[in-house]
PyMOL Python script that loads the backbone (N, CA, C, O; Angstrom):
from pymol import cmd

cmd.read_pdbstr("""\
ATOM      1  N   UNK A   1     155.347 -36.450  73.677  1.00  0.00           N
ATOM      2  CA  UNK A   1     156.519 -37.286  73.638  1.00  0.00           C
ATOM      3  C   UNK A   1     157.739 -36.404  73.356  1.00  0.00           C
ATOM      4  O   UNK A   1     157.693 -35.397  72.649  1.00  0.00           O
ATOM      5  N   UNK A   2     158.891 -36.893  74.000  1.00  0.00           N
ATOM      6  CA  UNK A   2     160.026 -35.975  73.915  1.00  0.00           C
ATOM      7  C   UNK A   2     160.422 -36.565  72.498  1.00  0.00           C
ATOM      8  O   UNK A   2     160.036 -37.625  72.005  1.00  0.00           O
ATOM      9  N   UNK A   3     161.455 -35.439  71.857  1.00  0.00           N
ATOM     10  CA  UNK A   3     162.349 -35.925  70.703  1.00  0.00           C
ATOM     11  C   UNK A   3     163.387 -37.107  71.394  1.00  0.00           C
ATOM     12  O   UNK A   3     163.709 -37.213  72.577  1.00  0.00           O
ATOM     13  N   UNK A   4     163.817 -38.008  70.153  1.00  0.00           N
ATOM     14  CA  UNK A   4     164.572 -38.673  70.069  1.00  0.00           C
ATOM     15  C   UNK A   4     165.901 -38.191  70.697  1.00  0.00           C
ATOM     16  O   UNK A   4     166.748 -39.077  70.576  1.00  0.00           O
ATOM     17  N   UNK A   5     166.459 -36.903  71.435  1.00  0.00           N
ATOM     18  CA  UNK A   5     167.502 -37.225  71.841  1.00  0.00           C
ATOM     19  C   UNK A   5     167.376 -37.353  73.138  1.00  0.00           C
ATOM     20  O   UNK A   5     168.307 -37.311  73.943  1.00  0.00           O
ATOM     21  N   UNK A   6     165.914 -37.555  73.455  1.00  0.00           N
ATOM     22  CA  UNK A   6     165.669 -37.493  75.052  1.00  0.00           C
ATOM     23  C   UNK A   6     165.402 -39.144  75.381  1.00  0.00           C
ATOM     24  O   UNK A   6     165.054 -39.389  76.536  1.00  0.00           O
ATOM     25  N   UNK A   7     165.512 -40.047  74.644  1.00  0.00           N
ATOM     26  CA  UNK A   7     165.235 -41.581  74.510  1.00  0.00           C
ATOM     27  C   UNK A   7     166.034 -41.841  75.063  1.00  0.00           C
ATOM     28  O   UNK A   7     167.022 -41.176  75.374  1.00  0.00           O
ATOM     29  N   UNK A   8     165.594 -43.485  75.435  1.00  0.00           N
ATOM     30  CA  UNK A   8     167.454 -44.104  76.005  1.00  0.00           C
ATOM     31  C   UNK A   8     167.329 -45.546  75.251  1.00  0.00           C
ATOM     32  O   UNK A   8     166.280 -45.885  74.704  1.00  0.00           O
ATOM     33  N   UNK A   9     168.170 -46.136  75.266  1.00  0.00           N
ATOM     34  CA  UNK A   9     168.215 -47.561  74.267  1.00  0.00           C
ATOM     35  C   UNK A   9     169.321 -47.920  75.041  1.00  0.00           C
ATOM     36  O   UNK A   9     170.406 -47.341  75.095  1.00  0.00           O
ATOM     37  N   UNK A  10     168.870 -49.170  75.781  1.00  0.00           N
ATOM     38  CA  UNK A  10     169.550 -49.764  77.058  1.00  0.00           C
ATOM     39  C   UNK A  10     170.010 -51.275  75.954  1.00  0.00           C
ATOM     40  O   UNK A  10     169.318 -51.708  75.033  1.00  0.00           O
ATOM     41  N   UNK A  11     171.464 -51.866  76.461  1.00  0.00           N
ATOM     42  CA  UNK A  11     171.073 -52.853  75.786  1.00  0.00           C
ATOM     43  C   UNK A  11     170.664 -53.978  76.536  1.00  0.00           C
ATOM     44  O   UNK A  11     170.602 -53.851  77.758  1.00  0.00           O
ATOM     45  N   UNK A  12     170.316 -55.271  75.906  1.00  0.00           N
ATOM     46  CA  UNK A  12     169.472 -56.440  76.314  1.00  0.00           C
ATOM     47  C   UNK A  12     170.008 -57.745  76.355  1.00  0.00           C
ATOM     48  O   UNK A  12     169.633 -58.896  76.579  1.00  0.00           O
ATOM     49  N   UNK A  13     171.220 -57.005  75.995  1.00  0.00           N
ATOM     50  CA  UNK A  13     172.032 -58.407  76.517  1.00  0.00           C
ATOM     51  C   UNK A  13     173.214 -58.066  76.493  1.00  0.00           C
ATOM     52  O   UNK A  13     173.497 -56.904  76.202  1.00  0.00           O
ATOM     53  N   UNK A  14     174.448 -59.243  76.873  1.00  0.00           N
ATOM     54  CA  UNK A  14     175.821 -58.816  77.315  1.00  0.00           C
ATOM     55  C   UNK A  14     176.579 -59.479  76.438  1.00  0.00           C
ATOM     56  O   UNK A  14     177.626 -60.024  76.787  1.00  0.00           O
ATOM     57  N   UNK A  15     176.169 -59.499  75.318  1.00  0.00           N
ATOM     58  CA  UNK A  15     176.917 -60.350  73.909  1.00  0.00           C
ATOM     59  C   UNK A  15     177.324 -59.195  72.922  1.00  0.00           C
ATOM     60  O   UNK A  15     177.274 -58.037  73.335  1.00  0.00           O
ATOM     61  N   UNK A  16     177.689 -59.439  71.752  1.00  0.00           N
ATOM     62  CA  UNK A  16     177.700 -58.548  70.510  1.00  0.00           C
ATOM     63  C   UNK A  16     176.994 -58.921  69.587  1.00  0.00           C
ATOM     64  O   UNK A  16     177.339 -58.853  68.408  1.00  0.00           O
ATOM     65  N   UNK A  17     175.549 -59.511  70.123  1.00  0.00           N
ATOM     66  CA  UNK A  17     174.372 -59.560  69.239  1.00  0.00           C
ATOM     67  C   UNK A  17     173.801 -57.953  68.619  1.00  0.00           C
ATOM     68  O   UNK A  17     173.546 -57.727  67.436  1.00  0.00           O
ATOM     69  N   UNK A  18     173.730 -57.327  69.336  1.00  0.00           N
ATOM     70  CA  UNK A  18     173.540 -55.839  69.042  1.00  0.00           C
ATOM     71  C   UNK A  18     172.040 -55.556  69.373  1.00  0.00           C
ATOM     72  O   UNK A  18     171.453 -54.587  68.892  1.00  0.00           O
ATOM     73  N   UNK A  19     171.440 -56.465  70.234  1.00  0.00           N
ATOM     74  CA  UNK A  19     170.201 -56.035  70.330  1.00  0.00           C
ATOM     75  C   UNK A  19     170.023 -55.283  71.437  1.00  0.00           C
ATOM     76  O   UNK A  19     170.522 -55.527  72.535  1.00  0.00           O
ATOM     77  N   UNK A  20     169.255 -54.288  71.146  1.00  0.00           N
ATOM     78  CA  UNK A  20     168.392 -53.166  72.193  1.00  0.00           C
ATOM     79  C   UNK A  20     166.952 -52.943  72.298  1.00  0.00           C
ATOM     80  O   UNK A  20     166.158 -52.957  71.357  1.00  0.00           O
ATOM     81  N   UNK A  21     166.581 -52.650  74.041  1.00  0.00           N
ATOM     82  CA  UNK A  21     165.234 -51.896  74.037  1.00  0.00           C
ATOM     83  C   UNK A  21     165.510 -50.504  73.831  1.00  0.00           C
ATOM     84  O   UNK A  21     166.463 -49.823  74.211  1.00  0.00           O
ATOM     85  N   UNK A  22     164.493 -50.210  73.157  1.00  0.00           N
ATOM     86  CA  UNK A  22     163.861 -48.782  73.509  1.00  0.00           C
ATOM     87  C   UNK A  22     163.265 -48.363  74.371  1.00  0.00           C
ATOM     88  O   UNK A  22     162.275 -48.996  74.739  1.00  0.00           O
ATOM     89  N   UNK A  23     163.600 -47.232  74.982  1.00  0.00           N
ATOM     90  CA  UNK A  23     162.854 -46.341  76.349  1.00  0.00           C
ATOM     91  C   UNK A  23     162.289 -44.987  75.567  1.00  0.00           C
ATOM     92  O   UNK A  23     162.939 -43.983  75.277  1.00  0.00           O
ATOM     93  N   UNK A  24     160.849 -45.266  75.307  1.00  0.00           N
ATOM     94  CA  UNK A  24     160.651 -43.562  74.880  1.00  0.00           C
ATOM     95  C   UNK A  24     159.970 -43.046  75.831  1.00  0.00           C
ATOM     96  O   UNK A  24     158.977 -43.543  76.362  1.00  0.00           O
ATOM     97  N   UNK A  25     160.680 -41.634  76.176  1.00  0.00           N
ATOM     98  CA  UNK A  25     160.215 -40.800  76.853  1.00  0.00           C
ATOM     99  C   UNK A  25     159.122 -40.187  77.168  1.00  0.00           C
ATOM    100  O   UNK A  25     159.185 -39.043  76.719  1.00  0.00           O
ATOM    101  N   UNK A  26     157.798 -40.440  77.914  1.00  0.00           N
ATOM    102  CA  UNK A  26     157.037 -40.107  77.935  1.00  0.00           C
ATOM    103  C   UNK A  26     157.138 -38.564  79.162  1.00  0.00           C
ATOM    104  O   UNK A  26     158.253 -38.059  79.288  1.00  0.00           O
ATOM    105  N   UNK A  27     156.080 -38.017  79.876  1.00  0.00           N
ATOM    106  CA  UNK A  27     156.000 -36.928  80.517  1.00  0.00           C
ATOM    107  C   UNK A  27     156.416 -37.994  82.030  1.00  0.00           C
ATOM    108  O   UNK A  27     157.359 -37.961  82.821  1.00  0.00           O
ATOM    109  N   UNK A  28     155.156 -38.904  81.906  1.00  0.00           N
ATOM    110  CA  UNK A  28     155.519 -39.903  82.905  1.00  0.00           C
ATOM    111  C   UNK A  28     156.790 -40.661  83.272  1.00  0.00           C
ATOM    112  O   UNK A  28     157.126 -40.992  84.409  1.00  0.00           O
ATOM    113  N   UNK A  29     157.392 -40.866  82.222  1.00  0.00           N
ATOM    114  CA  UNK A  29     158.593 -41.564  82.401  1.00  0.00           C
ATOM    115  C   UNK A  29     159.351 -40.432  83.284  1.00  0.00           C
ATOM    116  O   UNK A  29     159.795 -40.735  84.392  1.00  0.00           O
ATOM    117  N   UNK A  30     159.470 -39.272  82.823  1.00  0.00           N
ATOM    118  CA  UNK A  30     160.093 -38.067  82.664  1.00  0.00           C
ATOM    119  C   UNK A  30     160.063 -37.744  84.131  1.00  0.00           C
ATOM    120  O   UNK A  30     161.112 -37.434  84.695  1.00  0.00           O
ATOM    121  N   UNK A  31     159.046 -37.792  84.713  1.00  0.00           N
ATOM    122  CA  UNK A  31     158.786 -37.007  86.135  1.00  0.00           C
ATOM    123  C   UNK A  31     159.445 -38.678  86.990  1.00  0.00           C
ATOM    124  O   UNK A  31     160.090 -38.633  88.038  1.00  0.00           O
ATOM    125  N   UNK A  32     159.203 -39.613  86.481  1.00  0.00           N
ATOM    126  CA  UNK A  32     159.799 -40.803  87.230  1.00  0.00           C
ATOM    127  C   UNK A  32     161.129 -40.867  87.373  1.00  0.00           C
ATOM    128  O   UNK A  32     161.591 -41.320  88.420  1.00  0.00           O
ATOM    129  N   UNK A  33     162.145 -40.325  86.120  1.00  0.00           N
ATOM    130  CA  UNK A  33     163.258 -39.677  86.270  1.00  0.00           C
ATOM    131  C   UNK A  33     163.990 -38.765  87.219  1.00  0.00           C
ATOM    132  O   UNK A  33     165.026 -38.869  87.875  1.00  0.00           O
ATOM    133  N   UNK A  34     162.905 -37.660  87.023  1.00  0.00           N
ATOM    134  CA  UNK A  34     163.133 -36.940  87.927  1.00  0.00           C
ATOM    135  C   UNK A  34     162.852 -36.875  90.028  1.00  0.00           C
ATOM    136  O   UNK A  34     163.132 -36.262  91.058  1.00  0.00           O
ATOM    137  N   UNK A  35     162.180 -37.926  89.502  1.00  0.00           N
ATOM    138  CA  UNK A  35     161.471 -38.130  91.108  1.00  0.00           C
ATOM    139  C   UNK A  35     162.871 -38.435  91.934  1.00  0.00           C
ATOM    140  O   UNK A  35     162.808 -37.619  92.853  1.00  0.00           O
ATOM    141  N   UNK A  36     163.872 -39.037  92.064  1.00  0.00           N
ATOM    142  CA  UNK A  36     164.137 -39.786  91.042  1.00  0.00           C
ATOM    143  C   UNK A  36     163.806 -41.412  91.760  1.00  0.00           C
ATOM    144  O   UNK A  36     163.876 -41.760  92.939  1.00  0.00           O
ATOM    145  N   UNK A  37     163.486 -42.080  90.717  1.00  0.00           N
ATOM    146  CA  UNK A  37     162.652 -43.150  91.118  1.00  0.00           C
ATOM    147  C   UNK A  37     163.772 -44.399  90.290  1.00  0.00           C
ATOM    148  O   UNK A  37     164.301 -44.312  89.181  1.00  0.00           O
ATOM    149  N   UNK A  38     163.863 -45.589  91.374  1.00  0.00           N
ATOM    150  CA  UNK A  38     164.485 -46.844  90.945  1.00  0.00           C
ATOM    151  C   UNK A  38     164.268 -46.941  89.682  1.00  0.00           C
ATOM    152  O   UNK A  38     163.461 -46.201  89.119  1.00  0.00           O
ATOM    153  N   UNK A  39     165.106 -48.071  88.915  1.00  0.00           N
ATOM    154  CA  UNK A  39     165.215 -48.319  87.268  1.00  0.00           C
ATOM    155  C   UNK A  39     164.103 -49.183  87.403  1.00  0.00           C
ATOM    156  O   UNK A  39     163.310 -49.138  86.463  1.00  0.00           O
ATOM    157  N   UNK A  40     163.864 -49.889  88.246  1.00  0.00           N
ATOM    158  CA  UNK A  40     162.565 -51.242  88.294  1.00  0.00           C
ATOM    159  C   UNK A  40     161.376 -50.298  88.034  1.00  0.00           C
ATOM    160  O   UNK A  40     160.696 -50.484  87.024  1.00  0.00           O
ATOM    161  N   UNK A  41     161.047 -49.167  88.996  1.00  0.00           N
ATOM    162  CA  UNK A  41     159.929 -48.393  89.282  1.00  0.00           C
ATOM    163  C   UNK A  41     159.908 -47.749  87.731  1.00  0.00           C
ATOM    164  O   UNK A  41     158.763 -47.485  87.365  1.00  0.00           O
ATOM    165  N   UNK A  42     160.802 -47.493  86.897  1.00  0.00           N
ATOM    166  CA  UNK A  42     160.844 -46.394  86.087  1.00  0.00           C
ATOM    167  C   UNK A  42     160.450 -47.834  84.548  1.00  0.00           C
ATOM    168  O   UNK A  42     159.649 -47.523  83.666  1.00  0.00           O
ATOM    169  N   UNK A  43     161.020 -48.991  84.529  1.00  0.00           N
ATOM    170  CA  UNK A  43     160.614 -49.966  83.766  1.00  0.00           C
ATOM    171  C   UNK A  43     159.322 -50.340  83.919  1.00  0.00           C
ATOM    172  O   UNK A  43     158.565 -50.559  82.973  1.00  0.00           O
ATOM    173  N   UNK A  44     158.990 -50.435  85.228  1.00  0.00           N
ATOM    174  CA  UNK A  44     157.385 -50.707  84.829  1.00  0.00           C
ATOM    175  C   UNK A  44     156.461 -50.038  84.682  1.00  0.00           C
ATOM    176  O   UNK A  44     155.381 -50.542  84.375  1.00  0.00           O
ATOM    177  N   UNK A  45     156.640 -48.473  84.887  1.00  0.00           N
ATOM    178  CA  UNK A  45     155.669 -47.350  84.121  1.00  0.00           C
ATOM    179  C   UNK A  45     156.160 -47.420  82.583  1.00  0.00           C
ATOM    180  O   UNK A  45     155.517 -46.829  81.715  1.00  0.00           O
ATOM    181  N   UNK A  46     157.238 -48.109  82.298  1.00  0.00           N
ATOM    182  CA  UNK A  46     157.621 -48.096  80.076  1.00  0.00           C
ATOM    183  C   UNK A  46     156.756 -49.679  80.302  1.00  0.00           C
ATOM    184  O   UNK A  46     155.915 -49.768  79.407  1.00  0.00           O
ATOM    185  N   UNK A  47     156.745 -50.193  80.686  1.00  0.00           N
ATOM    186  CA  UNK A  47     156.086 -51.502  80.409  1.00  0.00           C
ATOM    187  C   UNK A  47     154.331 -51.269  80.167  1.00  0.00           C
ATOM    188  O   UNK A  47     153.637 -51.747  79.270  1.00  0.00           O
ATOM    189  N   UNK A  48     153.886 -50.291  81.398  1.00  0.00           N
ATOM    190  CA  UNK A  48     152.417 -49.961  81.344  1.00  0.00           C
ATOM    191  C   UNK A  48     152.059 -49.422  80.133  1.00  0.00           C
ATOM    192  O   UNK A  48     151.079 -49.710  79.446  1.00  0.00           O
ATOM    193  N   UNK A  49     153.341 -48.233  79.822  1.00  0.00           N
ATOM    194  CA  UNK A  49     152.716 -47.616  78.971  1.00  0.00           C
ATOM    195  C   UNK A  49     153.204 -48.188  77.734  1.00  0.00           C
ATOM    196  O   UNK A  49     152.979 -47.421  76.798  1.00  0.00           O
ATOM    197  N   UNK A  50     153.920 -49.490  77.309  1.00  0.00           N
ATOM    198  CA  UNK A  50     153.813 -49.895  76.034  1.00  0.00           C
ATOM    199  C   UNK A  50     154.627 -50.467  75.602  1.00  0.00           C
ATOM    200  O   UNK A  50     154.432 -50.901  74.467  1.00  0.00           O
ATOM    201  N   UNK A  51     156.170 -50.815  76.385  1.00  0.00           N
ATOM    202  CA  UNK A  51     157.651 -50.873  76.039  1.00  0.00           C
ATOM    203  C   UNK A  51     157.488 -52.123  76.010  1.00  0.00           C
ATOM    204  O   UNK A  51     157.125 -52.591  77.089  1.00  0.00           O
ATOM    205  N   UNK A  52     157.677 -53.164  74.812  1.00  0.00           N
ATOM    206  CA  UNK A  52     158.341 -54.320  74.904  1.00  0.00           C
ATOM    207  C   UNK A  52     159.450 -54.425  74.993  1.00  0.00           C
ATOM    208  O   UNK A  52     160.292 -53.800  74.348  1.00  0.00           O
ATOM    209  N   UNK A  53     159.658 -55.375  75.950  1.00  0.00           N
ATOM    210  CA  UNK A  53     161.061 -55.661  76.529  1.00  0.00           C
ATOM    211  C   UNK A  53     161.319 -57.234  74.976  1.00  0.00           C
ATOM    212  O   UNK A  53     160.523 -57.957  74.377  1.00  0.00           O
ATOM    213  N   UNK A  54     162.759 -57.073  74.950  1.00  0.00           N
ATOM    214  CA  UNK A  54     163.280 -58.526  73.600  1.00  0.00           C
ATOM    215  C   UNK A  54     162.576 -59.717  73.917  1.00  0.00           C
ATOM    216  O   UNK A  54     162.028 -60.300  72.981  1.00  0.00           O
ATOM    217  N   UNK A  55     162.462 -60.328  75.402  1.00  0.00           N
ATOM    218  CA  UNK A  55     162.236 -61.737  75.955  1.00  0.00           C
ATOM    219  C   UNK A  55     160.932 -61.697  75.758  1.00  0.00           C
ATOM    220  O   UNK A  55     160.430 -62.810  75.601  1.00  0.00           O
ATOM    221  N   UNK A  56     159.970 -60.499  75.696  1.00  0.00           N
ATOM    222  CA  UNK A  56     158.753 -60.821  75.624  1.00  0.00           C
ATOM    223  C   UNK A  56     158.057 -60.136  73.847  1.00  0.00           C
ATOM    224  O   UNK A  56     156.914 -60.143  73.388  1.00  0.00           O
ATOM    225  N   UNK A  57     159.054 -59.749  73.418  1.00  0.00           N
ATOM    226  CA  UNK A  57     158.294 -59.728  72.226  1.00  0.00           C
ATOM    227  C   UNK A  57     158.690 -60.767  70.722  1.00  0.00           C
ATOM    228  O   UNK A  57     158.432 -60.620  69.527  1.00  0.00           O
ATOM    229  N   UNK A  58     159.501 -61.932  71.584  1.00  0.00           N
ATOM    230  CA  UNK A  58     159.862 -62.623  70.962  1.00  0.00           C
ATOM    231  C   UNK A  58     159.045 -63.550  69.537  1.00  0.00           C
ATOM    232  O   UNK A  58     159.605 -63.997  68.536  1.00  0.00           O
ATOM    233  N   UNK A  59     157.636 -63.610  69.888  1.00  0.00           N
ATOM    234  CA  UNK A  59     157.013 -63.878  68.808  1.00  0.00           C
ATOM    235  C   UNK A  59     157.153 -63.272  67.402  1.00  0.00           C
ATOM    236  O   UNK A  59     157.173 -63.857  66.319  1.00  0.00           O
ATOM    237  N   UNK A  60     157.249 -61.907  67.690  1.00  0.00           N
ATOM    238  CA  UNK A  60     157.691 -60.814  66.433  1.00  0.00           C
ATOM    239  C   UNK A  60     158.907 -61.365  65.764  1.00  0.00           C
ATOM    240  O   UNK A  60     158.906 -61.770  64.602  1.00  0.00           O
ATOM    241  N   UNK A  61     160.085 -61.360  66.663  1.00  0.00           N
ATOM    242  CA  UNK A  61     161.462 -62.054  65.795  1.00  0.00           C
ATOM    243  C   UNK A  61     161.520 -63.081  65.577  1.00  0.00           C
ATOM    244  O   UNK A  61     162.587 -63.411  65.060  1.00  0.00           O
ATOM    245  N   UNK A  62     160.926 -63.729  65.709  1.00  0.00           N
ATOM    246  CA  UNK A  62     160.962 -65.446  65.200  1.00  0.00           C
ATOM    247  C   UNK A  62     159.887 -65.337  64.193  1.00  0.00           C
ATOM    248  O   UNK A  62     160.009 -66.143  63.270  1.00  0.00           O
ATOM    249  N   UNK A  63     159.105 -64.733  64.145  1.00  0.00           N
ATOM    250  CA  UNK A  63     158.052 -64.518  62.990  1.00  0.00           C
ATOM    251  C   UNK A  63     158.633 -64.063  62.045  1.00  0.00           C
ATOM    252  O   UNK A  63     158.806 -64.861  61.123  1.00  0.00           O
ATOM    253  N   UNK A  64     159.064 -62.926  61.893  1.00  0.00           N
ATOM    254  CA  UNK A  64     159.813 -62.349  61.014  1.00  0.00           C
ATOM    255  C   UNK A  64     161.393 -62.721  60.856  1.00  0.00           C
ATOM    256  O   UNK A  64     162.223 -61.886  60.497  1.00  0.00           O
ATOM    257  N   UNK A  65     161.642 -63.792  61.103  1.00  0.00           N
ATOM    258  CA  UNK A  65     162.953 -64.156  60.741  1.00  0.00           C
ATOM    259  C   UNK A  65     164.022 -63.735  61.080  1.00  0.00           C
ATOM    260  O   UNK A  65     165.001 -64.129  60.445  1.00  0.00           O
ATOM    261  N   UNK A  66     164.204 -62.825  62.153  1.00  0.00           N
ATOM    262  CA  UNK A  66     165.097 -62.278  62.499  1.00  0.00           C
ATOM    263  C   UNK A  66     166.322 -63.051  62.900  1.00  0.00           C
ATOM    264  O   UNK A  66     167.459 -63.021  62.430  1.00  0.00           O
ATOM    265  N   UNK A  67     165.686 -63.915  64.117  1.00  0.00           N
ATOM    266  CA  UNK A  67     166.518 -64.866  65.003  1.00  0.00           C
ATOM    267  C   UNK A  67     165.608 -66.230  65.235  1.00  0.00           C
ATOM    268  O   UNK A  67     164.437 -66.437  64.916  1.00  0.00           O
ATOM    269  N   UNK A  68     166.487 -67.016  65.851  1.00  0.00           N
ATOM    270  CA  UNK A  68     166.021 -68.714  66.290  1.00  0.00           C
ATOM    271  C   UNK A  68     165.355 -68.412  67.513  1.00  0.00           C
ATOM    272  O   UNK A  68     165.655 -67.349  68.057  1.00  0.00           O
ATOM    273  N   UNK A  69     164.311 -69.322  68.168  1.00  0.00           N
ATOM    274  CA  UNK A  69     164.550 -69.344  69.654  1.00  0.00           C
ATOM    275  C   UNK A  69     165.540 -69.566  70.292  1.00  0.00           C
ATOM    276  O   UNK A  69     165.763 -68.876  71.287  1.00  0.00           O
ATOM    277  N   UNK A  70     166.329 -70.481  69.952  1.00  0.00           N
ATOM    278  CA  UNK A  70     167.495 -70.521  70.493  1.00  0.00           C
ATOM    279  C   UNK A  70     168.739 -69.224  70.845  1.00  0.00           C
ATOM    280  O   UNK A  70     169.242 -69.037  71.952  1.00  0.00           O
ATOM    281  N   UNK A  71     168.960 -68.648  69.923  1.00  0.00           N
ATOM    282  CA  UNK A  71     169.572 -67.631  69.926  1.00  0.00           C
ATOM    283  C   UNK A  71     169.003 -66.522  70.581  1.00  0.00           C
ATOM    284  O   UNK A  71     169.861 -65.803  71.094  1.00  0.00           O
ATOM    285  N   UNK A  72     167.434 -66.008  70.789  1.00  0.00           N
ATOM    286  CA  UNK A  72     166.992 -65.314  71.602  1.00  0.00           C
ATOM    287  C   UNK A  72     166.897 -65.946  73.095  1.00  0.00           C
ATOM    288  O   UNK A  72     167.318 -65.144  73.929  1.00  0.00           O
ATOM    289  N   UNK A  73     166.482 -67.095  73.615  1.00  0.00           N
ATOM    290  CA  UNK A  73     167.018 -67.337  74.774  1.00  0.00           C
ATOM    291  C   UNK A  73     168.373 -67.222  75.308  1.00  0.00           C
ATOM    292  O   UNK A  73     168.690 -66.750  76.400  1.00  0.00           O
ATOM    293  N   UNK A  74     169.180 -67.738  74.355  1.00  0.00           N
ATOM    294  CA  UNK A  74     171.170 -67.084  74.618  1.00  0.00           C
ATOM    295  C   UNK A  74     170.707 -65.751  75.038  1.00  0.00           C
ATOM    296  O   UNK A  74     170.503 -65.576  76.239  1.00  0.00           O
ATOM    297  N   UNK A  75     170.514 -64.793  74.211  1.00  0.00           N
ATOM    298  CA  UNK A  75     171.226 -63.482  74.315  1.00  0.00           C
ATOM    299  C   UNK A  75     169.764 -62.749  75.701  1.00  0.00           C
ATOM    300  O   UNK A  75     169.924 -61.581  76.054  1.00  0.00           O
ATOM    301  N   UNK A  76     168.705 -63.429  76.215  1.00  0.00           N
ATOM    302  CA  UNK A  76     168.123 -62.551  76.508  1.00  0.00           C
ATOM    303  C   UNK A  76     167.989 -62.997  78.009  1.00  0.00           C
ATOM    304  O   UNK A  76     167.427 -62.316  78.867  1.00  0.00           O
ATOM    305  N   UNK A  77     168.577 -64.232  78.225  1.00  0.00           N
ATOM    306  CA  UNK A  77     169.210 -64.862  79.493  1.00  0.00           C
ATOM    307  C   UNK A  77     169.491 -63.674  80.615  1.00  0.00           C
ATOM    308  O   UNK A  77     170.466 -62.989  80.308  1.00  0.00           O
ATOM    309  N   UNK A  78     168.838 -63.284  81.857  1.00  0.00           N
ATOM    310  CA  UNK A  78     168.758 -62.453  82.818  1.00  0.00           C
ATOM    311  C   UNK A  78     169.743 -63.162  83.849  1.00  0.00           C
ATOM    312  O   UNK A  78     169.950 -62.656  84.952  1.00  0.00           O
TER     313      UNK A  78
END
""", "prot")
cmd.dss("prot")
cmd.show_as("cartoon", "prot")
cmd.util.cbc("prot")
cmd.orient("prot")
């Protein structure tokens, strides 16, 4: 895995909620980069290899109190 300044943290919505995914850099990601390969093609090798996207790990923040459903459907609205 690359260091942290090789990550990217895209954000996940178009509000000033402040929420972000994480993209960690794998070798794979890395050569998908470089290929250079669509953002779709390059999201679903971070998805294979492990990346929850906000809309789908929503059980976690509503569990832990973070946010409402409500407020995660607002901000995660595609």
């Amino acid at each position: 895995m690359r260091s942290a300044a090789h990550n990217v943290a895209r954000p996940a919505i178009k509000t000033g909620w402040g929420g972000y995914e994480l993209l960690l850099t794998t070798d794979e990601i890395q050569a998908q980069i470089h290929k250079p390969a669509s953002e779709a093609e390059i999201f679903q090798v971070a998805q294979r290899n492990g990346m929850r996207i906000m809309r789908r790990d929503d059980d976690r923040w509503l569990a832990d109190g973070v946010t409402i459903q409500a407020e995660l459907l607002r901000v995660t609205k595609e």
